[in-house]
C-alpha positions, 0 to 999 in steps of 0.5 A, a space after each residue: 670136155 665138160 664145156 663141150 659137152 654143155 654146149 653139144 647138150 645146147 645146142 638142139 634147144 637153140 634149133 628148137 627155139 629157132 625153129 619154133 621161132 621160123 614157125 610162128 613168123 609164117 603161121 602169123 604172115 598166113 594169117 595176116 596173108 588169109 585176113 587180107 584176102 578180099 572178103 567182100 566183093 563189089 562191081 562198080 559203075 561209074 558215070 561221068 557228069 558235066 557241066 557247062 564248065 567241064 567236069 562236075 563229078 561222077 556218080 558211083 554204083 556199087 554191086 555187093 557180093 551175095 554174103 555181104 549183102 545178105 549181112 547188111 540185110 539181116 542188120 539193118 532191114 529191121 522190118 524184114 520185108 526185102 526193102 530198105 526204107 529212108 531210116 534204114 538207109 541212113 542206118 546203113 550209111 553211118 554204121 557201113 558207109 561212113 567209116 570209109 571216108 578215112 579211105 577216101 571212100 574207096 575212090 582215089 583220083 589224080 588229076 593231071 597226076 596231082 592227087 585230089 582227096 575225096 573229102 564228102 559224097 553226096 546223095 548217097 542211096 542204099 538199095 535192096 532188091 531181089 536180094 541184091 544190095 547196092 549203093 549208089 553216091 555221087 563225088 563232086 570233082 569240079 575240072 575246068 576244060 581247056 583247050 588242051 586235055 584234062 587227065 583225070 585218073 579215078 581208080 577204085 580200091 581198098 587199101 587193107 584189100 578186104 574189099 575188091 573193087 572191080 568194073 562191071 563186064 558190061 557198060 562199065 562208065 557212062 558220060 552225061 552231058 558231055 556234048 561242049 567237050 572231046 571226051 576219051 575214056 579208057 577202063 583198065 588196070 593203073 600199072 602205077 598204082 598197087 596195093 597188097 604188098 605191090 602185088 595187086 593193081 587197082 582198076 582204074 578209069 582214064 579220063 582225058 576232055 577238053 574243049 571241042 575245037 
């Protein structure tokens, strides 16, 4: 009777601990969950560059969010005047900008399904007006055209999902010097890819050109 006893007096203890336990496995997956919700929120445009070879790279615009354009302002417009000088630029591309090429700038691309790793950008650009912050950079990706069609898919994310990277409602691509080359191009989300526990698919630009036959 006493050893039912003890374990009749025990067992509300070992529902509270496992509750306790229930608890504080949710209360750390909202928190998880609220940390990895988008936080900053970037409109992009790309425009699509070739050579007389077939395709040289493209050049990315990125639109910020009011909040986080407001915190780039007030760390790094030291002089305050609603406009970013040369010294202020690189200040924001090695303290904001440059901490991303560990993500592949944000930029993924396949080419003929065959991954293609993002290792530099170039002439890179901070901008600041009305307000508004935007940067501007351009991603060398060298493709020769051929008879047959090139697929090059460009999709456009943060892997932790604290950025949104999402296309520009209106004239989302442009294509520059494409006049050797049949070019399709299609903006839409990449079904193959997601992020965010496989809940999130990234926007994506389809690129498919070859020689004009």
């Amino acid at each position: 009777m006493k050893r039912h006893k003890r374990i009749r007096q025990t067992m509300p203890h070992l529902f509270q601990i496992t509750a306790s336990c229930v608890i504080l496995v949710f209360l750390l997956l909202a928190q998880s969950e609220v940390q990895a919700h988008p936080h900053i929120f970037i409109a992009q445009r790309l425009k699509i560059v070739f050579d007389d070879k077939g395709l040289a790279g493209f050049n990315v615009r990125w639109e910020f969010d009011d909040m986080f354009s407001t915190m780039i302002s007030e760390d790094h417009d030291l002089n305050k005047n609603g406009k970013l000088e040369k010294t202020e630029v690189m200040s924001i591309k090695e303290k904001a900008f440059a901490y991303i090429a560990e993500f592949n700038y944000f930029i993924y691309v396949k080419i003929d399904n065959t991954p293609f790793q993002v290792k530099y950008v170039t002439d890179f650009l901070a901008i600041l007006e009305n307000g508004k912050l935007s940067y501007e950079f351009f991603v060398p990706c060298h493709v020769r055209a051929i008879e047959k069609f090139k697929h090059i898919n460009i999709a456009s994310y943060d892997p932790t999902y604290y950025s949104a990277v999402y296309f520009m409602e209106q004239h989302p691509y442009a294509i520059d010097n494409n006049d050797r080359f049949e070019v399709i191009v299609q903006v839409k989300k990449d079904k193959v890819t997601s992020i965010y526990y496989d809940m999130v698919h990234p926007w994506a630009l389809f690129l498919n050109f070859r020689l004009k036959q």
